[in-house]
C-alpha positions in Angstrom: 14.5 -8.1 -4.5 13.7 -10.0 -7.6 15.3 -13.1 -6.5 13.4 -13.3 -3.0 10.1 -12.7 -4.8 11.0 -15.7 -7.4 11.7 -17.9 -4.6 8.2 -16.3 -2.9 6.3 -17.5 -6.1 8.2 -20.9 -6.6 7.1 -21.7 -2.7 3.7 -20.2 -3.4 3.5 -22.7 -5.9 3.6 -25.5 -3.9 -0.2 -24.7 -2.3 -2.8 -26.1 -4.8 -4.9 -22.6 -4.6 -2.4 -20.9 -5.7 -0.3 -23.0 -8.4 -3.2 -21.9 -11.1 -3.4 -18.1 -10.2 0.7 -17.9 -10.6 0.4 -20.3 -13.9 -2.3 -17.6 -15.3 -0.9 -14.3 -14.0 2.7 -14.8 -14.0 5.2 -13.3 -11.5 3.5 -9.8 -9.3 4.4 -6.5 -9.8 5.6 -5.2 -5.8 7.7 -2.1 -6.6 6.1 0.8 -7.1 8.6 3.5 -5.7 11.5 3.6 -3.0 11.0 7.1 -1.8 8.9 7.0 1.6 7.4 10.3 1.6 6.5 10.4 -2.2 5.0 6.6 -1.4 3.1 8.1 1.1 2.2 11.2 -0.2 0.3 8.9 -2.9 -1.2 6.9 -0.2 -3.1 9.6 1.0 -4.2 11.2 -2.2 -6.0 7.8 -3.3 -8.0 7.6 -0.3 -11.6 7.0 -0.5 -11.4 8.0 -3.9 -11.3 6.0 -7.6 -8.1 5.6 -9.0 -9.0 7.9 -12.0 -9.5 10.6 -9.8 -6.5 10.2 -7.5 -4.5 10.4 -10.5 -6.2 14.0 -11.7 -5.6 14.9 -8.3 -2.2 13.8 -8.1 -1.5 15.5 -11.7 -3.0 19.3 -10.2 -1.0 18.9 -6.7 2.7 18.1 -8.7 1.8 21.1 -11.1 2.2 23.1 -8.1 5.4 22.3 -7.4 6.7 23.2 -11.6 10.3 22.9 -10.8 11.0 19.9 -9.3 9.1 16.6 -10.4 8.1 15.3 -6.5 8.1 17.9 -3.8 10.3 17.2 -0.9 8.4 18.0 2.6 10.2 21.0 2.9 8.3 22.7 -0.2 4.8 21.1 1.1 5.1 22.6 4.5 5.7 25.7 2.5 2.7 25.4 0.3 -0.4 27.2 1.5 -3.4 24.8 2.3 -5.5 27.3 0.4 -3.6 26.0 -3.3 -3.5 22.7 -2.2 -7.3 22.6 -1.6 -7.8 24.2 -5.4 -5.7 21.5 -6.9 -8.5 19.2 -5.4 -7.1 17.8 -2.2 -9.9 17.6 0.5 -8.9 19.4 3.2 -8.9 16.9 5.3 -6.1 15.0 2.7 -4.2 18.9 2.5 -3.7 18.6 6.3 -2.2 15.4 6.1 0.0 15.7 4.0 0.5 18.6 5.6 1.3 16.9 8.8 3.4 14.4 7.4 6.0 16.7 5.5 6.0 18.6 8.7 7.0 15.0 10.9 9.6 14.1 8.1 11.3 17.8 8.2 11.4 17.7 11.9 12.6 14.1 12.1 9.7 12.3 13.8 9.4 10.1 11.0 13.1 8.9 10.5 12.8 7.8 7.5 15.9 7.2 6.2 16.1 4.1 9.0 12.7 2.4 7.8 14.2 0.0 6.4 16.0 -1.0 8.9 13.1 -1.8 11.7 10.5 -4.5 11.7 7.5 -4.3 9.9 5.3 -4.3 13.4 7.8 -1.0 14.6 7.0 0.8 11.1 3.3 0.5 11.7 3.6 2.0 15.2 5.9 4.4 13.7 4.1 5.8 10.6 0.9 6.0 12.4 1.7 8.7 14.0 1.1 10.7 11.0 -2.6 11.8 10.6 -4.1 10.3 7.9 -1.9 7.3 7.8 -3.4 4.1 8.9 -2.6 0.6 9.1 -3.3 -0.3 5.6 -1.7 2.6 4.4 1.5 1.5 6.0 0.8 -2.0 5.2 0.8 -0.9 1.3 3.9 0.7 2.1 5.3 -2.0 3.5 4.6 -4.5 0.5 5.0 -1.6 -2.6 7.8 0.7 -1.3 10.3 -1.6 1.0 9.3 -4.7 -0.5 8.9 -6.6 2.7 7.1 -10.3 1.7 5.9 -11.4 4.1 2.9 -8.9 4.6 -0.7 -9.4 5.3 -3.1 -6.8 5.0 -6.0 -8.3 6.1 -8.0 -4.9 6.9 -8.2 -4.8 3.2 -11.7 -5.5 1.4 -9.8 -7.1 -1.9 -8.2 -9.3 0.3 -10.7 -10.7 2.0 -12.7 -11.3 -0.7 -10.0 -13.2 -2.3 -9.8 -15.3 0.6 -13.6 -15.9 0.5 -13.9 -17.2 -3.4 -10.3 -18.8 -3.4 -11.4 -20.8 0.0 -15.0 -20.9 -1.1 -16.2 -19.2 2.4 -19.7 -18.5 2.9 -18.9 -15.0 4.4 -16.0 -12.5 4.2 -13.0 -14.0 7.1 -11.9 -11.7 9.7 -8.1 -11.2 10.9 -7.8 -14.9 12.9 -9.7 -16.8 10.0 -7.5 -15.2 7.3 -3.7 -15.4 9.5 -5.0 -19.2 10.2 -5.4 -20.1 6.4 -2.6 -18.4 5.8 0.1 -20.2 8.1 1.1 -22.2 5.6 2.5 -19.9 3.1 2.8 -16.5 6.2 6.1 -16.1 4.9 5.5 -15.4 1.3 2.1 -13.1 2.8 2.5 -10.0 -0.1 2.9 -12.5 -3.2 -0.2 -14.0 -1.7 -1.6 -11.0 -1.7 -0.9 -9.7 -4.8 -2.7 -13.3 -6.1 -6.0 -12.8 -4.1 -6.5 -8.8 -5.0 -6.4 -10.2 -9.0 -9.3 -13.2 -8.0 -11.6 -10.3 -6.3 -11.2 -8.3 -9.0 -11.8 -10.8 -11.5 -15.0 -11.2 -9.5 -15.8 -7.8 -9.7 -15.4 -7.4 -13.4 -17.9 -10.9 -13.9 -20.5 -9.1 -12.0 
């Protein structure tokens, strides 16, 4: 993995956008976990929510589970909705997560083959869990199996980075943002990682 993603930023380089944004922020951060259904798991608990209180909500959900440090779905679907609701889940969020340990225990998620399928098949795949949309499995795709060549251009931060970075008078939709991006498609989540720091450093000017 580390090798592909320096050879994603030394290509990335090449594009004059870009060249500044790697020379100030350095090489991205993409891993954040390699188990699917804890990847997920977090997905759905930061939600609609701040990060700061996805993470208290995260804390209270684990401490229901004081024996093992992540819950496999075997424990969740075990856990009455009624606990995971007073640990803060919506419960909305406490169904699906209920729904997804109960697709990975009864194999309709075959998770142990993700990585193995094309990143158009795991979307169709992992949507069949409720809860679990497009860019949740896009996130999914870039944090948990690494794939590069990502672009999740349903997400706000994104297109907002395209908008300062190509000085666009409104936010791009899908065509405008996969046609700026041909040239560097391939390299798509290092992109990404690039234009979620400029619309946050917009953010924080504000």
């Amino acid at each position: 993995m580390e090798k592909c993603l320096q050879n994603s930023v030394r290509s990335l380089k090449r594009d004059k956008r870009f060249a500044p944004l790697i020379k100030k922020h350095g090489a991205p951060n993409l891993r954040r976990g390699k188990n699917p259904f804890q990847s997920l798991v977090r997905s759905i608990i930061h939600q609609q929510v701040s990060g700061a209180a996805a993470a208290t909500i995260l804390v209270r959900f684990l401490a229901l589970f004081p024996r093992s440090k992540f819950p496999t779905p075997e424990m969740v679907r075990a856990m009455p909705l009624e606990k995971m609701r007073a640990a803060g889940l919506s419960g909305q969020k406490a169904l699906y997560i209920k729904d997804l340990a109960e697709k990975f225990s009864d194999g309709t998620i075959r998770h142990r083959s993700l990585h193995r399928m094309e990143s158009e098949d795991i979307v169709a795949h992992l949507t069949q869990v409720k809860g679990v949309g497009v860019w949740t499995v896009h996130m999914f795709l870039i944090f948990t199996l690494n794939r590069l060549d990502v672009l999740p251009t349903g997400d706000l931060g994104i297109r907002k980075g395209f908008q300062i970075l190509y000085k666009l008078k409104d936010l791009p939709d899908h065509a405008r943002m996969e046609k700026l991006a041909h040239p560097w498609r391939a390299h798509a989540s290092t992109a990404s990682w690039y234009l979620w720091h400029v619309a946050d450093e917009a953010k924080r000017q504000k």
